[in-house]
C-alpha positions as a Python dict, from the first residue, in 0.01 Angstrom:
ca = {
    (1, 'X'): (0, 0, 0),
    (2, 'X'): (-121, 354, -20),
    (3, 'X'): (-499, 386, -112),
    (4, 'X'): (-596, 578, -437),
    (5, 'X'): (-717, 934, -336),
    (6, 'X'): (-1059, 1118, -448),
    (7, 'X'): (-1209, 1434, -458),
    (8, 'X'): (-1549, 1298, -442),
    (9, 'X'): (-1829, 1582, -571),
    (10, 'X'): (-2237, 1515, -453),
    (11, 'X'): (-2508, 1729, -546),
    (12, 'X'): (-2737, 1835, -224),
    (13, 'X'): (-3024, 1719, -389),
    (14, 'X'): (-2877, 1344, -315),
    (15, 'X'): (-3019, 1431, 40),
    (16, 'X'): (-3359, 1573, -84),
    (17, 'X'): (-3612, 1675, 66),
    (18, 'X'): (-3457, 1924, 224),
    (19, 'X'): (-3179, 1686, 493),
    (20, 'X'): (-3339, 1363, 465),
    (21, 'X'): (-3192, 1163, 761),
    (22, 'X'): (-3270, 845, 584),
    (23, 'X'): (-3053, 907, 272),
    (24, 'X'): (-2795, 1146, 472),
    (25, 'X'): (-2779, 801, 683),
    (26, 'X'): (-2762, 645, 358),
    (27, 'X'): (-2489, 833, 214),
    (28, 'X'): (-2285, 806, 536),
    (29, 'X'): (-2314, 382, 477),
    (30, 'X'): (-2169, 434, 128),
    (31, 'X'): (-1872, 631, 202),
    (32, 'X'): (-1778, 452, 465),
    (33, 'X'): (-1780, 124, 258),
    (34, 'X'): (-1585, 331, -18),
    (35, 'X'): (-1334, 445, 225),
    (36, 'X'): (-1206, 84, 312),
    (37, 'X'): (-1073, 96, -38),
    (38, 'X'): (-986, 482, -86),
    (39, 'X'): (-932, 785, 91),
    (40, 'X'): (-1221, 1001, 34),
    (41, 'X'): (-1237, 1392, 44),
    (42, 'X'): (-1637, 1472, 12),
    (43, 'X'): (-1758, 1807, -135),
    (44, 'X'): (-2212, 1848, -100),
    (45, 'X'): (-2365, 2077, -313),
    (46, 'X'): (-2670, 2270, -114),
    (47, 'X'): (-2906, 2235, -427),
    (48, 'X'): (-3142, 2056, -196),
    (49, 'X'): (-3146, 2365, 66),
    (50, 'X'): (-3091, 2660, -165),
    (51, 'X'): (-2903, 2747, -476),
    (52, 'X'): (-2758, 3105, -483),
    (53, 'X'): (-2826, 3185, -833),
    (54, 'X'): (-3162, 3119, -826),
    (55, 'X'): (-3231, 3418, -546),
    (56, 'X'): (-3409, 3711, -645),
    (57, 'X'): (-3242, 3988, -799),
    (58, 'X'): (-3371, 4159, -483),
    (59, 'X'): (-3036, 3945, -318),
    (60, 'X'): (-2722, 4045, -412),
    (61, 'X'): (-2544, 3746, -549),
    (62, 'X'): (-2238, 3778, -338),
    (63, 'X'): (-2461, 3755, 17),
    (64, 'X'): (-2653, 3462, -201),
    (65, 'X'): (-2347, 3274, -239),
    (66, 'X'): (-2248, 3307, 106),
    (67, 'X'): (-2591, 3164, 221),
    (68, 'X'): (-2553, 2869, -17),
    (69, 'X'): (-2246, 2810, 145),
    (70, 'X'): (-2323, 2836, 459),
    (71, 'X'): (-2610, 2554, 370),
    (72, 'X'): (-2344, 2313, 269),
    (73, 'X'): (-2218, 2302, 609),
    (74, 'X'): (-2561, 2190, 658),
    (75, 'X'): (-2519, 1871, 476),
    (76, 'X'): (-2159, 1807, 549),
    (77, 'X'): (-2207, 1819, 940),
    (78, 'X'): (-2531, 1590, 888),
    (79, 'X'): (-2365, 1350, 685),
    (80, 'X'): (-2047, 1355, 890),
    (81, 'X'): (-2233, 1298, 1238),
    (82, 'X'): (-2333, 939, 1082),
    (83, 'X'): (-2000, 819, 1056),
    (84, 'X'): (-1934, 771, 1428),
    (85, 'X'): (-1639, 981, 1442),
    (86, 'X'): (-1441, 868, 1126),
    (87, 'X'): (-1605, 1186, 962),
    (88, 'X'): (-1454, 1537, 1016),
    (89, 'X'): (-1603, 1872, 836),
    (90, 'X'): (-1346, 2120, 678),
    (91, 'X'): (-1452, 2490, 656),
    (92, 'X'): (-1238, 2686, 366),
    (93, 'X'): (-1275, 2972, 645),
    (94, 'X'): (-1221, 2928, 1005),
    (95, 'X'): (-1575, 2885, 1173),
    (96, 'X'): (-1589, 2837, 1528),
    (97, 'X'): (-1842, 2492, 1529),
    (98, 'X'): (-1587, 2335, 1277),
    (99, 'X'): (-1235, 2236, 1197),
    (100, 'X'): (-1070, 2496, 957),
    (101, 'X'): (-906, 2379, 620),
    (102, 'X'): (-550, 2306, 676),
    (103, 'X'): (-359, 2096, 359),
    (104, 'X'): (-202, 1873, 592),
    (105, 'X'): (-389, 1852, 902),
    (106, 'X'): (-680, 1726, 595),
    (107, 'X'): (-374, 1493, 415),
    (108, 'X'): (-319, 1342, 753),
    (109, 'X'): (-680, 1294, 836),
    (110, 'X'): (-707, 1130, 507),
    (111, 'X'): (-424, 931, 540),
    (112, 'X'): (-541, 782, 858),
    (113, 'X'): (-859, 618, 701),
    (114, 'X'): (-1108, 926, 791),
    (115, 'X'): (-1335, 1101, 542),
    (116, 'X'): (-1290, 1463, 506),
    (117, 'X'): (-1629, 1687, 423),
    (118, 'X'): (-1465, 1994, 304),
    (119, 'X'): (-1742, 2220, 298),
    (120, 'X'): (-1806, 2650, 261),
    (121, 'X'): (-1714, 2629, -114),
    (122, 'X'): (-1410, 2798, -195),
    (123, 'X'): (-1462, 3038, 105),
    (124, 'X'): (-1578, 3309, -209),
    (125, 'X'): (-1866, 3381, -346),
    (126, 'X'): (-1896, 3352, -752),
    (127, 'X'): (-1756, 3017, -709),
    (128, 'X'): (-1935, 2694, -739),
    (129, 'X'): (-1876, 2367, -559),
    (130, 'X'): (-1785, 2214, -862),
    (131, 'X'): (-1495, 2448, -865),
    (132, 'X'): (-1442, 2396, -481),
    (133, 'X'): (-1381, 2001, -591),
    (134, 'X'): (-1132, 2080, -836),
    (135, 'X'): (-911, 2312, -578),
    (136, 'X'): (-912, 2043, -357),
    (137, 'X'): (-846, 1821, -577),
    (138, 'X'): (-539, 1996, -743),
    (139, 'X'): (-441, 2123, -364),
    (140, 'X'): (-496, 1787, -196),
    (141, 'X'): (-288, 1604, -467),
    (142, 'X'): (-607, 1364, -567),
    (143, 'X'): (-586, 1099, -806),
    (144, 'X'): (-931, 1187, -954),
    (145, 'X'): (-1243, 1365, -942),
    (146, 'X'): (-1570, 1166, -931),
    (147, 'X'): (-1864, 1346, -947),
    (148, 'X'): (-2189, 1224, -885),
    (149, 'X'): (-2478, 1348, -1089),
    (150, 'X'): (-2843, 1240, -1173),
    (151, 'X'): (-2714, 1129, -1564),
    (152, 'X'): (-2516, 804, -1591),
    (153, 'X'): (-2223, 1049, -1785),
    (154, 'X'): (-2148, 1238, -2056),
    (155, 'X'): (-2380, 1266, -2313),
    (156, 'X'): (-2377, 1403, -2672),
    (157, 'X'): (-2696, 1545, -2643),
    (158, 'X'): (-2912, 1556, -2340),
    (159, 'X'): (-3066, 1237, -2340),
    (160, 'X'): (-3365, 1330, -2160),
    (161, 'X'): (-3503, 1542, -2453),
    (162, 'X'): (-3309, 1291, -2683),
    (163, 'X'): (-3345, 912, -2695),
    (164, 'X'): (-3109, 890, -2956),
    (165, 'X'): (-2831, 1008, -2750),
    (166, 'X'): (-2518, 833, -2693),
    (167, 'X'): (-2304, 827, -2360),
    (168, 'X'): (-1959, 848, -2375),
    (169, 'X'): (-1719, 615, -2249),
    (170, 'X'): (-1362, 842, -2269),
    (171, 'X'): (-1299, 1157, -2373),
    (172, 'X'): (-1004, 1406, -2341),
    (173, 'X'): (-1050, 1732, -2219),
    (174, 'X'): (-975, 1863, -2543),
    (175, 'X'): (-1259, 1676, -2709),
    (176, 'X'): (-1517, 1786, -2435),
    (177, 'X'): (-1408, 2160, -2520),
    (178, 'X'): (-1416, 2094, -2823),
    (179, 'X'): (-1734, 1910, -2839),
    (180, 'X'): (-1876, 2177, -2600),
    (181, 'X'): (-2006, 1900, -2370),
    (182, 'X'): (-2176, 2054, -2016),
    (183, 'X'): (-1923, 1841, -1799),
    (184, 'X'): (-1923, 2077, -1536),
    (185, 'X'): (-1854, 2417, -1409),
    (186, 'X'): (-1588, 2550, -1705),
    (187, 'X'): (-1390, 2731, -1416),
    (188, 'X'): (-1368, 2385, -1228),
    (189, 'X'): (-1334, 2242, -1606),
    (190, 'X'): (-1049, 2461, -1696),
    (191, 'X'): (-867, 2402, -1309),
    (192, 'X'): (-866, 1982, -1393),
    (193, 'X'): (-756, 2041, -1756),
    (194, 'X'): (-430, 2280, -1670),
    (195, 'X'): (-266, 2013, -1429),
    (196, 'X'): (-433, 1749, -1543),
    (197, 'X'): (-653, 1539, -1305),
    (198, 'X'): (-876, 1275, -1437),
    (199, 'X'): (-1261, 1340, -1375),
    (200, 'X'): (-1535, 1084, -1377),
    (201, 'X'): (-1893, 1163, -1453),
    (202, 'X'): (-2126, 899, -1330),
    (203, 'X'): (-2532, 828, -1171),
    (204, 'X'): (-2541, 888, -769),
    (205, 'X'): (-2757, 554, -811),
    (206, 'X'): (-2455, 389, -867),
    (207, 'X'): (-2160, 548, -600),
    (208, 'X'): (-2160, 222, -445),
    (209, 'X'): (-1991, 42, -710),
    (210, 'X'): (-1802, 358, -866),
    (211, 'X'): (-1463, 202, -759),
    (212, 'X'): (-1550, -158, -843),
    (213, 'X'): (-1707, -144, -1195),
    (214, 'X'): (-1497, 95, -1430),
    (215, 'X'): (-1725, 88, -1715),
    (216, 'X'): (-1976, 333, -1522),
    (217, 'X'): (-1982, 703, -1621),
    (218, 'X'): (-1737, 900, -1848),
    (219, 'X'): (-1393, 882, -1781),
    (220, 'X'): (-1238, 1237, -1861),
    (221, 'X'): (-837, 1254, -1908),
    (222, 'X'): (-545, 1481, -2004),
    (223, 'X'): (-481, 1305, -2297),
    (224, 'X'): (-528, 999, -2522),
    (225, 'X'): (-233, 842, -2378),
    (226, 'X'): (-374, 860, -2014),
    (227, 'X'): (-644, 610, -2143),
}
């Protein structure tokens, strides 16, 4: 039987401080575990080594982009080179060091039981890796988005100013619009929403048991009759 597909989203500062070998070895444990049970596509954030729109305006913000990019290479190829060659990073522009992303040489890969780092962003600066997730996602034909954030899910209020806030179980895109809920990047937002692929929002504390446990996080879908 074919194994569900994700586009699964990590913020670098999962690896912080800086690369931290331990939890980059970590990480590499987890997904590998996952992958017995799914084929995983993995997208890092470079929070943890620098975050282009927090340069100085003495940067532009294109060549800041491009250097945040660059670092998620960083944490791709570190992560990858723990997974004893079932890992394999994707560049969304050809760089020598790497393999260049291809849709199906990365559906084949994927098919064959490796994990795919597809790293570089969309290859464009303005773009956040958030919105690199949901191209892959729509391009690689996932099943669902999970992205892994320091919050258990979606909240209607941020619950770390508010301790009356209440976590979401379901919603449809239409209600976290409408709602005006910080789910994630609104370009990535607005990709899932037009062809519609579900997004989950859940604690990085938990990735282990994402795909066993479906009450964690905030399950996002097309419509009320996806749920």
């Amino acid at each position: 039987m074919q194994k569900r597909r994700f586009v699964l989203k990590i913020s670098g500062e999962s690896l912080s401080p800086l690369i931290s070998e331990g939890k980059a070895a970590s990480l590499a444990d987890t997904l590998m575990e996952l992958s017995k049970h799914a084929e995983l596509a993995v997208v890092l954030g470079a929070g943890n080594l620098y975050r282009g729109r927090e340069a100085g305006s003495s940067i532009l913000r294109g060549t800041a982009d491009e250097v945040g990019m660059l670092a998620t290479i960083m944490n791709a190829k570190v992560v990858s080179s723990h997974l004893k060659g079932m890992g394999r990073v994707y560049t969304a522009k050809p760089i020598s060091m790497d393999y260049a992303y291809h849709r199906n040489e990365v559906d084949s890969w994927l098919r064959g039981g490796g994990i795919a780092f597809l790293a570089y962003g969309t290859g464009l600066p303005y773009f956040s890796t958030d919105s690199a997730a949901a191209f892959y996602a729509i391009d690689l034909k996932a099943d669902q988005v999970l992205k892994a954030t320091n919050v258990d899910g979606v909240y209607d209020k941020d619950p770390k100013k508010h301790t009356s806030a209440n976590r979401f179980l379901q919603l449809t895109y239409h209600e976290a619009m409408e709602k005006d809920l910080k789910v994630m990047d609104q370009t990535a937002f607005a990709l899932l929403k037009e062809h519609p692929i579900p997004i989950r929002i859940f604690s990085y504390d938990v990735l282990d048991q994402i795909l066993k446990d479906e009450t964690l996080g905030t399950h996002i879908y097309g419509s009320k009759k996806e749920k």
